[in-house]
N, C-alpha and C positions, 0 to 999 in steps of 0.2 A: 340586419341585426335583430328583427322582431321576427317572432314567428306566431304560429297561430292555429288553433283548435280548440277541441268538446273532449268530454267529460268522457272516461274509462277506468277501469278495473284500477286498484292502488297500486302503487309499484311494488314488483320483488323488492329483497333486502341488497340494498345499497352499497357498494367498495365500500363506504362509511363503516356500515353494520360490520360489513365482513372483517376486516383490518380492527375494527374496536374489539371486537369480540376474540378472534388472533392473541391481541394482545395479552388479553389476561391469562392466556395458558402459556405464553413468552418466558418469562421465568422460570415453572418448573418442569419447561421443555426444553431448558440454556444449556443443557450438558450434549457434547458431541455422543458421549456412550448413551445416551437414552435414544441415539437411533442406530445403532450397531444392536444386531442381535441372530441367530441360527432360525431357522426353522423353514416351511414351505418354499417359500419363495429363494432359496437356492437354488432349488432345481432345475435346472435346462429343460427347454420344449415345454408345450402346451399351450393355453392360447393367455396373450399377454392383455393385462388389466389394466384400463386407465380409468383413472378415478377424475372425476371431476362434478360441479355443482350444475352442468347444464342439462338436464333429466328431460328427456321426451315428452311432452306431455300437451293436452289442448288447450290452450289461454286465448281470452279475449284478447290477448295480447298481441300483434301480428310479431313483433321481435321475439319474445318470450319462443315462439315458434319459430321464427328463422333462427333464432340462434341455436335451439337443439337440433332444427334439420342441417343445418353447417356442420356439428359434429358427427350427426349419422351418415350423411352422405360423403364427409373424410374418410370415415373409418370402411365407408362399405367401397370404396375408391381403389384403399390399400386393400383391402381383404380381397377383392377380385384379382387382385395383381403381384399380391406375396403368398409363399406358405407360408409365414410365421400370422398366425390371426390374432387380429386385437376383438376384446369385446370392453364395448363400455360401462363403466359399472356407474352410476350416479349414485350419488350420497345425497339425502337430500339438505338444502343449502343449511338449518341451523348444523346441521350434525357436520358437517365440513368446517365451515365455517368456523367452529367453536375452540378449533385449536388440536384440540386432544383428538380428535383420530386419525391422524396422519402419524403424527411423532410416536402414537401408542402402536400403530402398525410397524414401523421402522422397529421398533423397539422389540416386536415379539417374530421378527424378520420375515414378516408377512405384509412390509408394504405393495404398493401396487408398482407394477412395472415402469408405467407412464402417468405423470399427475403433474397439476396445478401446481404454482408458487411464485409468492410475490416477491418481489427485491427485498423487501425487510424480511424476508425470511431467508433468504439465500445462505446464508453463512450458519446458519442453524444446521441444513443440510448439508451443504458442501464440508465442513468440518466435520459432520458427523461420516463421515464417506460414503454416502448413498448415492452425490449427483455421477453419471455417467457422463466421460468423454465426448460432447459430440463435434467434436473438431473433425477428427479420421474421416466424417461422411459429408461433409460440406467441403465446397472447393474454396479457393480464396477469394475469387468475385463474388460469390455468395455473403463469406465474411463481411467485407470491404462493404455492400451493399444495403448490410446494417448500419454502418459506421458508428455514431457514438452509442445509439440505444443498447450495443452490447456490451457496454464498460462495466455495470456493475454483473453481468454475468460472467464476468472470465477471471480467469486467476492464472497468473504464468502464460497472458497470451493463447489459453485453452480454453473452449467454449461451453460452459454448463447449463446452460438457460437458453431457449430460445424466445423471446417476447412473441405475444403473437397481436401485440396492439403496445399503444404508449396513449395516456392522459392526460394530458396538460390541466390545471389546477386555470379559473380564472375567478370574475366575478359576474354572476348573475342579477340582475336585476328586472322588478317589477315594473311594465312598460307604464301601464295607468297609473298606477302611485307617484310615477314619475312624471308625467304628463299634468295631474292635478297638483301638482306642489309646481307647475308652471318652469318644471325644468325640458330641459333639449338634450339632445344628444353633445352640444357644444359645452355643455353641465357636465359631461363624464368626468371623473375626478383621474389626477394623473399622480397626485401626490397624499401623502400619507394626512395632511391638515384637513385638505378639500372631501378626502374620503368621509374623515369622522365627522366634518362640519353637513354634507350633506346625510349622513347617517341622522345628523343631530335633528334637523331639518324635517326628515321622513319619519322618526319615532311616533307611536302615540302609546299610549298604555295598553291597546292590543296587538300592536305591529313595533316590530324590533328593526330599530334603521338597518342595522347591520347585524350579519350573524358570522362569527366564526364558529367552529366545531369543538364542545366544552367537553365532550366525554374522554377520559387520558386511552391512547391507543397508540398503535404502529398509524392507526391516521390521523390524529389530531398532529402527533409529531410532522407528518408527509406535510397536512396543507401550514405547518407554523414555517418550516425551512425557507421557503420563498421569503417570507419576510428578515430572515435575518441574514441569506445571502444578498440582498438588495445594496444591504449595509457593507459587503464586504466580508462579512462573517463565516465562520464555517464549524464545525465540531471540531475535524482533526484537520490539519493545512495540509499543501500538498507530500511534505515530506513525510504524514502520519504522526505528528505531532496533536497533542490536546491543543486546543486553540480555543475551546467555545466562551470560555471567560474575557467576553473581547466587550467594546461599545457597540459595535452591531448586535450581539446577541443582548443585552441589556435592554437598548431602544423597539428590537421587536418584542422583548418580552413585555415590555414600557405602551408599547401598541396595544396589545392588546387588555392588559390591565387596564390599562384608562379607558378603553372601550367600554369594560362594564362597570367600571368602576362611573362612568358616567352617564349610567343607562343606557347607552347607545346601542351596544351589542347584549343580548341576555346571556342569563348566567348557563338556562338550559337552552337544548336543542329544540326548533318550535318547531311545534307537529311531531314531535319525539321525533327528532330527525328525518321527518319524510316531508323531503323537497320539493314534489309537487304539489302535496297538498298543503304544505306550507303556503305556498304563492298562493296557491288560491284561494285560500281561505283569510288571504290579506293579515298573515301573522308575519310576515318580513318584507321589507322593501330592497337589502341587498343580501346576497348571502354567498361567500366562498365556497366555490364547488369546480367538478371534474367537465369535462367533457362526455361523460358519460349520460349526463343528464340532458345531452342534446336528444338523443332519441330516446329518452323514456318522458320529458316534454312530448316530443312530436306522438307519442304510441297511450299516453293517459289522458294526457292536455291539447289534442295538437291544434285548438284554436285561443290557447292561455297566451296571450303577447307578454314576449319577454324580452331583455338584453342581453349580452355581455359587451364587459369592457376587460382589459388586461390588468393587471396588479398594479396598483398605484404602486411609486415609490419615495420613500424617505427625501429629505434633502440632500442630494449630494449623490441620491445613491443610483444604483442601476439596476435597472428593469430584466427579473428572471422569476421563474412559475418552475413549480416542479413536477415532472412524470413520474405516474405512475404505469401500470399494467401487467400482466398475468404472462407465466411464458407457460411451455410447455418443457419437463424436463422427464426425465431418466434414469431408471433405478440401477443405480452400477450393481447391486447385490441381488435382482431380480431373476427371475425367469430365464432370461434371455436378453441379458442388457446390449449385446451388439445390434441386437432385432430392436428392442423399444428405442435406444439411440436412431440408429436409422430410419425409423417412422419417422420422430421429432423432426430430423435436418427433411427428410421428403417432405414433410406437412406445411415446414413453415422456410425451409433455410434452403430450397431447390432453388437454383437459376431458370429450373422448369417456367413455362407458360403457369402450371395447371397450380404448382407452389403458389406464384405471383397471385394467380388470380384467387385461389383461397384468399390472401392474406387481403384482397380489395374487395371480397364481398365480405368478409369480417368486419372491415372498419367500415365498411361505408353503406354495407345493405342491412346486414343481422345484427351490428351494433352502430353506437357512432365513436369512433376513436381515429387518430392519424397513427396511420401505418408506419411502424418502427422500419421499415425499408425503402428508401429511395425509390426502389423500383416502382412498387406497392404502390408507394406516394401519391409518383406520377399518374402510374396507372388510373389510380382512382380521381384523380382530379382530374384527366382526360375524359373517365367516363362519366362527371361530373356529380360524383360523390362530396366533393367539396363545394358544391355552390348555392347553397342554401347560407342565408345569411349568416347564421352561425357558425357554422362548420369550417365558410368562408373565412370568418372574424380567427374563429380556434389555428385554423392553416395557417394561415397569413402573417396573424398580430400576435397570438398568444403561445405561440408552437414557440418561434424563434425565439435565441434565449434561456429557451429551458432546459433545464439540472436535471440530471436521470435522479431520480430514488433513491437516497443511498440504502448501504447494505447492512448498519449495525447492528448486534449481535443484541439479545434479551436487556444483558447489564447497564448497557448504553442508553439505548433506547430508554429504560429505566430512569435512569437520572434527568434526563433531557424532559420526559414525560411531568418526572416534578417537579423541575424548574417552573414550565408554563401551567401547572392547575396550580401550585402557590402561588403563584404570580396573578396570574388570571381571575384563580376563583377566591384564594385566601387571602392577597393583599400583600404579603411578601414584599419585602423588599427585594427587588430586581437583579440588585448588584448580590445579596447575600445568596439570593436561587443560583444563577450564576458561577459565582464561584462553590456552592456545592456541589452543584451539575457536575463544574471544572475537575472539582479535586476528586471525586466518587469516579470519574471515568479515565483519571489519568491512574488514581487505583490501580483500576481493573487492565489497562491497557500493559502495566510493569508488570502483569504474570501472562498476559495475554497469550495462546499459542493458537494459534491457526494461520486461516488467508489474509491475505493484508485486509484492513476495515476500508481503504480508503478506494 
């Protein structure tokens, strides 16, 4: 559970950064017609663009580098072995990241062929008709091989997304802070009291017992869900129904208000959101975060001793963390969308050896995340990608349980966002956020047209 290293380069910008920053061009990129539009990229033939934020480049970083040689040596993989050629185009990560140049290319019908997207953005896209078919190029054991991580990419049983990683949410904590406050591992908190009383415990006026994530985003919303599916709770139930005005969604909003509201948790992000130098710098002792922070620990920190534990939970309730991660998708109005679809299912959706073994150096050499495919899984935990104490604990204990991402649309997301900063940061009354949230998305849901949200 501990791991351990010295002092490197700061970390790139965060899924945090990325999905906070998303967020704020979410709204006035909610219409499906701002990604329909004529121009270039109609065309057939030539060689196919894939946009993405992983840019070739030399970093003290050893992943920083494995992860852009993963994408050069895919692409130069296909290109030896197809005529239709991909070239990579990198954006660099604020300008992706920020929202507005993806939907502004859709829009002027110059997106790129092959590009990034997260599950909260799915229906942004796919309503807008941009994502491609890649069902036709995957067989069914392929399918079947994903199993649940491809729920929020289909619609009608059709596959638009392929994941090419999944994140489980847990909690991190500081080994020494917790060693001097004369706590043990036997000290993990399993419930939602033990969490805040030991956050209380670990506070001082430069170190925040507990942090959860205050900036409103597509991921403040991702890491709040865990807490109020715990409770049983949900946005919409299974029949697509509003539901979010329930006691589960109240007591997690109830969570985390009394968090700050009790000094425990701060109002802002410490270290402006940067996780590792948070820990280090002894400004948090516990703090919500991804699995993605296990290898950007080991690649800045990698002798900072750290923990994780699983998501406590409420009384009564039950234990669930939510995934995230990145797919790879397909411009139905591209270039050549038969060509950029069948890259997608060969890169990541082949029953191939050479598919598999992408997707196990992804998760477990160039990044650290658990492989959205069984196969993958295995693979990687045979070649013992998963046995380092963390990665272990994420496999293991924090994996199982967990809720894919859901997929709502700007409006949604919206409401839900200001339930928890009124709640959070203004004091709000719980039950009145709540029932705004409720009735603002049951709104939007009575003119609703698109995929299903749920």
């Amino acid at each position: 559970m501990l791991q351990h290293g010295n002092d490197a380069e700061r970390p790139a910008p965060s899924r945090r950064r990325f999905l906070t920053s998303m967020a704020a061009a979410g709204a006035a990129a909610a219409s499906p017609a701002l990604l329909t539009g004529c121009g270039t990229a109609q065309a057939k033939g030539g060689t196919l663009r894939f946009w993405n934020f992983y840019g070739p480049q030399r970093s003290p970083d050893p992943a920083v580098n494995a992860q852009s040689k993963w994408f050069t040596d895919m692409v130069a993989q296909w290109n030896d072995t197809h005529p239709t050629k991909i070239e990579l185009v990198y954006l660099p990560q604020p300008t992706y990241l920020n929202g507005f140049k993806l939907p502004s290319a859709f829009a002027t019908g110059d997106g790129p062929d092959i590009f990034l997207l997260s599950p909260g953005d799915f229906l942004r896209y796919y309503n807008g008709g941009v994502l491609a078919d890649l069902t036709p190029h995957m067989d069914k054991e392929a399918i079947a091989d994903f199993g649940s991580s491809l729920d929020s990419r289909m619609v009608d049983g059709k596959v638009y997304a392929l994941p090419m990683e999944v994140e489980p949410l847990a909690m991190f904590y500081a080994a020494d802070v917790w060693e001097k406050a004369g706590l043990s591992e036997a000290d993990i908190p399993t419930t939602w009291d033990q969490m805040l009383d030991i956050g209380d415990k670990l506070r001082t006026k430069t170190r925040a017992g507990l942090a959860f994530e205050t900036n409103p985003g597509y991921y403040q919303n991702f890491t709040w869900y865990p807490w109020m599916w715990q409770g049983g709770g949900d946005v919409l139930d299974k029949q697509g129904n509003v539901a979010f005005d329930s006691p589960a969604a109240r007591q997690a909003l109830q969570l985390w208000q009394d968090a700050v509201r009790q000094g425990i948790a701060p109002r802002t992000n410490p270290a402006a959101g940067d996780v590792i130098s948070g820990f280090k710098a002894g400004n948090v002792a516990m703090w919500q975060q991804g699995i993605w922070n296990v290898s950007s620990f080991k690649a800045y920190a990698p002798d900072y001793r750290y923990g994780v534990f699983k998501l406590p939970v409420p009384q009564g309730g039950k234990y669930t963390t939510a995934l995230g991660g990145w797919t790879f998708c397909a411009n139905a109005q591209g270039r050549n969308p038969e060509a950029a679809a069948e890259f997608c299912a060969w890169a990541l959706g082949s029953m191939k050896d050479d598919s598999i073994d992408r997707m196990v150096d992804w998760c477990t050499r160039a990044k650290s995340d658990v492989a959205p495919r069984a196969s993958a899984l295995e693979r990687g935990a045979a070649k013992g990608g998963y046995d380092s104490m963390a990665m272990k604990k994420f496999k293991d204990e924090v994996f199982p349980g967990a809720v894919a991402e859901p997929r709502y649309p700007p409006v949604v997301y919206k409401a839900i966002s200001d339930a928890i900063q009124g709640s959070m940061l203004a004091g709000h009354d719980v039950a009145e956020a709540a029932g705004r949230a409720h009735r603002s998305i049951e709104a939007y849901t009575k003119s609703y047209k698109g995929a299903s949200l749920i």
